[in-house]
FINU-896319 format. One record per residue (C-alpha): residue in one letter; x, y, z. Coordinates in nm, 3 decimals. Each point is the difference from the previous one (the first is absolute). Example, Ala and Ser with C-alpha at 12.3 -4.5 7.8 and 13.67 -1.06 7.14 Angstrom:
// residues 2
- A, 1.230, -0.450, 0.780 $
- S, 0.137, 0.344, -0.066 $
// end
This chain:
// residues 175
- X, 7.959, 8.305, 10.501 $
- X, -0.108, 0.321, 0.227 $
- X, 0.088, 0.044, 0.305 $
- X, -0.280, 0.036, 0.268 $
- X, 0.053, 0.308, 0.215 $
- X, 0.228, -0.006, 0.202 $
- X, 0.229, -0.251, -0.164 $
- X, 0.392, 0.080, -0.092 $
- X, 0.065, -0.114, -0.337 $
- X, 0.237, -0.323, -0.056 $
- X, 0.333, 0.097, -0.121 $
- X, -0.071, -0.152, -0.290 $
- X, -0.269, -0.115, -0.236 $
- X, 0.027, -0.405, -0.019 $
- X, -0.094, -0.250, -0.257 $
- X, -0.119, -0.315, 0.273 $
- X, -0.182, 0.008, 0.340 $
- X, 0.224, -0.280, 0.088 $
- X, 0.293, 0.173, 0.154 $
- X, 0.272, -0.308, -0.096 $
- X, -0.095, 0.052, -0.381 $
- X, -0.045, 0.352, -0.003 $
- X, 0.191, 0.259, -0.191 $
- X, -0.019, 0.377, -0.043 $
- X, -0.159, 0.118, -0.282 $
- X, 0.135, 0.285, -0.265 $
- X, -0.173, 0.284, -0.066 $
- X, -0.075, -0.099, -0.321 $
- X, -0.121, -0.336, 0.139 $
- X, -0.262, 0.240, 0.235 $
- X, -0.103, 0.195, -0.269 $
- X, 0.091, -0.100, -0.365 $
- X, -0.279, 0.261, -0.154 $
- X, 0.172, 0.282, 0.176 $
- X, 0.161, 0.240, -0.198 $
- X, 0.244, 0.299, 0.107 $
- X, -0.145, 0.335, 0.003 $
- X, 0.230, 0.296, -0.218 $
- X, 0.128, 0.279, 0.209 $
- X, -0.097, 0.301, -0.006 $
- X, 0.245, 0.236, -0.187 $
- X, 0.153, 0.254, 0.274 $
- X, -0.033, 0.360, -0.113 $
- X, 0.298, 0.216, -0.111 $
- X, 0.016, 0.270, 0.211 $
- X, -0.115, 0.086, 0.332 $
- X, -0.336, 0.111, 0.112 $
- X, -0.006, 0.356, -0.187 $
- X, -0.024, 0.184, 0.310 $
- X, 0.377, -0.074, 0.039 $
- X, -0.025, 0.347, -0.191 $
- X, -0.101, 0.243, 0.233 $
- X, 0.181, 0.215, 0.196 $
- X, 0.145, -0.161, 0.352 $
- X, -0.258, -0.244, 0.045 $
- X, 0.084, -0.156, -0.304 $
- X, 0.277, -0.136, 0.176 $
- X, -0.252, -0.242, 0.171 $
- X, -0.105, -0.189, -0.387 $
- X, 0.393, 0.007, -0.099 $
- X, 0.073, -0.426, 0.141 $
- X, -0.334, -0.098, 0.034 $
- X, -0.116, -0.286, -0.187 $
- X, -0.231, -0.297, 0.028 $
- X, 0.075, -0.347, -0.174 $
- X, -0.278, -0.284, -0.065 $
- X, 0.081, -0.349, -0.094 $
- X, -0.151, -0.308, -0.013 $
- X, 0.153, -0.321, 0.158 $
- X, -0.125, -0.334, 0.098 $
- X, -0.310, 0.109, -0.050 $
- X, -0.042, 0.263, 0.207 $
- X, 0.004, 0.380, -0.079 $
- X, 0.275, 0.243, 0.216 $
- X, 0.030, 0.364, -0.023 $
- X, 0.311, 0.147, 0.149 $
- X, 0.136, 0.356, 0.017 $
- X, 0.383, 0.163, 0.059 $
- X, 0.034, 0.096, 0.392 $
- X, 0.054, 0.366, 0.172 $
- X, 0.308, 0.060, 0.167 $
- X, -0.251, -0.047, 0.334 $
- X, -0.129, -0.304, -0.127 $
- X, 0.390, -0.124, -0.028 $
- X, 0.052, 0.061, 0.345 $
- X, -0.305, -0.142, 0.135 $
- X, 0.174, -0.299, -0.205 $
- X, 0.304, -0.001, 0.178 $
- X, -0.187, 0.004, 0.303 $
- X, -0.187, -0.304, 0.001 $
- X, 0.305, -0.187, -0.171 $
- X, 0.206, 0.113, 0.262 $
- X, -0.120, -0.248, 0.247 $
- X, 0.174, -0.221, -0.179 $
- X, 0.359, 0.164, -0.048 $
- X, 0.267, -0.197, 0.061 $
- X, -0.188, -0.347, -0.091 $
- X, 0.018, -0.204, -0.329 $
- X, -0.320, 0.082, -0.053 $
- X, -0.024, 0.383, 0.040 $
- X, 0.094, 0.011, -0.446 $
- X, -0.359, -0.203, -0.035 $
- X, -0.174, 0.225, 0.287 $
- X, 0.119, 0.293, -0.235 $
- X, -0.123, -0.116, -0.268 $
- X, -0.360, -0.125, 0.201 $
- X, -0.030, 0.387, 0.138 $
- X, 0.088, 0.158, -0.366 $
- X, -0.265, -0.254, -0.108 $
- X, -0.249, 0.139, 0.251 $
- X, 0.062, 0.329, 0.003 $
- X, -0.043, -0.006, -0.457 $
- X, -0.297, -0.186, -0.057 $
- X, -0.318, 0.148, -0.039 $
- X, -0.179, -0.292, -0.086 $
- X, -0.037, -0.355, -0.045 $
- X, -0.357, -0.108, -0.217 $
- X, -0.126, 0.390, 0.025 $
- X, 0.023, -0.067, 0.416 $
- X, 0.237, 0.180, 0.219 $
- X, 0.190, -0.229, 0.253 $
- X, -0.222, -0.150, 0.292 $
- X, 0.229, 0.141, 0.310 $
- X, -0.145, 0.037, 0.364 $
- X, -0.069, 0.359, 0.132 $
- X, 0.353, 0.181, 0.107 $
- X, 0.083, 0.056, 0.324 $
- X, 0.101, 0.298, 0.121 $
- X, 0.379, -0.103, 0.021 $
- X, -0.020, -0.135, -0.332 $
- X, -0.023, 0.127, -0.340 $
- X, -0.188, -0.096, -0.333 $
- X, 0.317, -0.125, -0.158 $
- X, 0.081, -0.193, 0.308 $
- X, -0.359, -0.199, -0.047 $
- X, 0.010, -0.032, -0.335 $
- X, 0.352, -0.141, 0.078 $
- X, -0.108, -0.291, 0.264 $
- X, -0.288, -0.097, -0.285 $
- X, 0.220, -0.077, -0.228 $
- X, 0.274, -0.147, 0.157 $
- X, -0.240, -0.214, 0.245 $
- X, -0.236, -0.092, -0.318 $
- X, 0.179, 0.028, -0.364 $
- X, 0.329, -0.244, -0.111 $
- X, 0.337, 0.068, -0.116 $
- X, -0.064, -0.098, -0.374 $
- X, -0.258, 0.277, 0.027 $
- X, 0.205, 0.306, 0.129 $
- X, 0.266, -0.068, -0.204 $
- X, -0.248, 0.082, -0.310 $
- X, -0.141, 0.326, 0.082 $
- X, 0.312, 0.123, 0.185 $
- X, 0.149, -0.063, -0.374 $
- X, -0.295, 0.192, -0.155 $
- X, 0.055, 0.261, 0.233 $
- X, 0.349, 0.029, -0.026 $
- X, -0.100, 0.039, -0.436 $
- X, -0.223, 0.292, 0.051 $
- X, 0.323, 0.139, 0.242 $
- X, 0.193, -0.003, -0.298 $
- X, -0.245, 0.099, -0.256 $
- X, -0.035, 0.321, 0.198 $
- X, 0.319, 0.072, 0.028 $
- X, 0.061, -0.077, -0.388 $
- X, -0.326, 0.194, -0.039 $
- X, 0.175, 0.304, 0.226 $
- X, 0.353, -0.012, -0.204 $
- X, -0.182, 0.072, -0.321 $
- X, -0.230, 0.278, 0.129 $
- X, 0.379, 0.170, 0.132 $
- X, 0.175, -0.056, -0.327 $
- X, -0.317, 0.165, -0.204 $
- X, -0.047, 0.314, 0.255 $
- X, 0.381, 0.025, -0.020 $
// end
């Protein structure tokens, strides 16, 4: 059923409007004809660029990623050593809590992702005491669930090691 504007989504998708019979539906129960989109193969080296003198150095660790899950599309690239820090930052409100390993993982989220659907995350205007990654932060840790982190932080820590597998094996052929 759509949602009229304006209206949070249910937690989950249910079979009964009668809430004593109800029970949450599967995926597959939502959407049986719905079939899982391939991913796109990554490519095998770095953006050519990485070639040039000095400023190659800005293609060598840069990659995006783009996979398909529960129907919806994500696009997620590695971090700058900025980026990291911006990371730590907005964890670091939540050092020394149980919860400051899932607020890592929220912020690494945040700070990745390009894109969810082809759209870039919905965040309010920053302040002037607070940064992009700090926004982007609050979004998802105000709006998206646990189940949901955990997945792309896993895709993102992939394309991590792809990189660096990718980076070994450029050193061993240049010697």
């Amino acid at each position: 059923m759509p949602l009229d504007e304006g209206q949070e989504p249910d937690a989950a998708v249910y079979d009964s409007d009668d809430p004593a019979a109800r029970k949450p539906l599967t995926a597959t129960e939502v959407d049986p004809t719905r079939k899982p989109e391939p991913e796109e193969p990554r490519p095998v080296e770095f953006d050519p660029r990485y070639r040039e003198p000095l400023h190659g150095m800005l293609y060598l660790g840069a990659m995006k990623s783009r996979f398909h899950w529960l129907g919806h599309d994500f696009v997620i690239r590695t971090l700058t050593i900025a980026e990291y820090a911006e990371v730590a930052l907005a964890a670091a409100r939540y050092r020394d809590t149980d919860f400051a390993a899932k607020a890592y993982q929220a912020a690494v989220v945040a700070a990745c992702l390009i894109s969810v659907d082809g759209k870039d995350l919905p965040v309010v205007p920053v302040s002037a005491d607070e940064t992009d990654v700090v926004a982007r932060v609050d979004y998802i840790m105000g709006r998206w669930f646990p189940p949901i982190t955990d997945y792309v932080f896993a895709k993102f820590y992939e394309l991590e090691v792809e990189v660096r597998d990718l980076l070994d094996a450029m050193g061993k052929v240049s010697g």
